[in-house]
C-alpha positions, 0 to 999 in steps of 0.5 A: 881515427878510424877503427880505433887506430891512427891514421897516417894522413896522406897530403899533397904540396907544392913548391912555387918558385919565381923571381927569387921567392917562394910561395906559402900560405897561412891562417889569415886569423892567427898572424903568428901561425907558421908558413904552409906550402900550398897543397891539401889532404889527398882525398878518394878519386885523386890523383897526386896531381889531380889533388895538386891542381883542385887545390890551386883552383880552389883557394887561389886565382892562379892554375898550374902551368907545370908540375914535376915530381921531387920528394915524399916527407913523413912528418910528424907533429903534435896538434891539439894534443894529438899526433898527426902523422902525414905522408907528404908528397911535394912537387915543384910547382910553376904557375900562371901569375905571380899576382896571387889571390886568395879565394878562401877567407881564411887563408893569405898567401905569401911571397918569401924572398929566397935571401930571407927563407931560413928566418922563416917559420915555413914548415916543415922546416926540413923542406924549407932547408932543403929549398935554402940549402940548394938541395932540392933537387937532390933529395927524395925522401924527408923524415920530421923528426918527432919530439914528443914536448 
């Protein structure tokens, strides 16, 4: 919080689709943690692109070989205790491998197969549906619906 009043967490994502599976990424120390796209917290300076790219040079060993816009996502969930509210920017995504490592000891990354994705616990799950649906393409604008639990 800044201010004393909450902030609405700007992010950036990416989809990565080749030979039949997706890209994510999770918590290597926490194995039951849900899936993640790959992206990260916009910060000062950035562009959504800019942002996008630092975040692939960071953590991994590929680059960005093409990025094309898709869709925003409000999302809200409750971590800690806390809501988090982010405003996520998605952009399907190709890459210069398929060989991904990761550059950063806390995180894994992953190949789900396209057949297998709903079984998953990628979120946000309505971007998950949307890429299992065939739709993603067709949408842009996502909202989480927000159970308070």
């Amino acid at each position: 919080m800044s201010g004393g009043r909450p902030r609405v967490r700007p992010r950036v994502a990416s989809i990565v689709i080749q030979d039949g599976a997706v890209l994510v990424q999770r918590p290597v120390d926490d194995p039951k943690a849900s899936y993640a796209f790959v992206g990260g917290e916009y910060e000062v300076g950035d562009t959504l692109l800019s942002r996008l790219q630092t975040e692939f040079e960071e953590e991994t060993n590929c680059r960005i070989v093409r990025a094309e816009y898709l869709f925003v996502v409000e999302n809200r969930f409750e971590y800690e205790g806390r809501l988090i509210h982010g405003l996520e920017h998605y952009f399907y995504v190709e890459i210069n491998r398929h060989d991904v490592e990761s550059r950063e000891p806390h995180l894994s990354f992953h190949w789900v197969s396209l057949d297998t994705l709903a079984e998953h616990d990628v979120r946000p799950h309505v971007v998950r549906d949307v890429i299992v649906s065939g739709e993603l393409r067709d949408v842009r604008h996502l909202v989480v619906p927000y159970q308070d639990t």
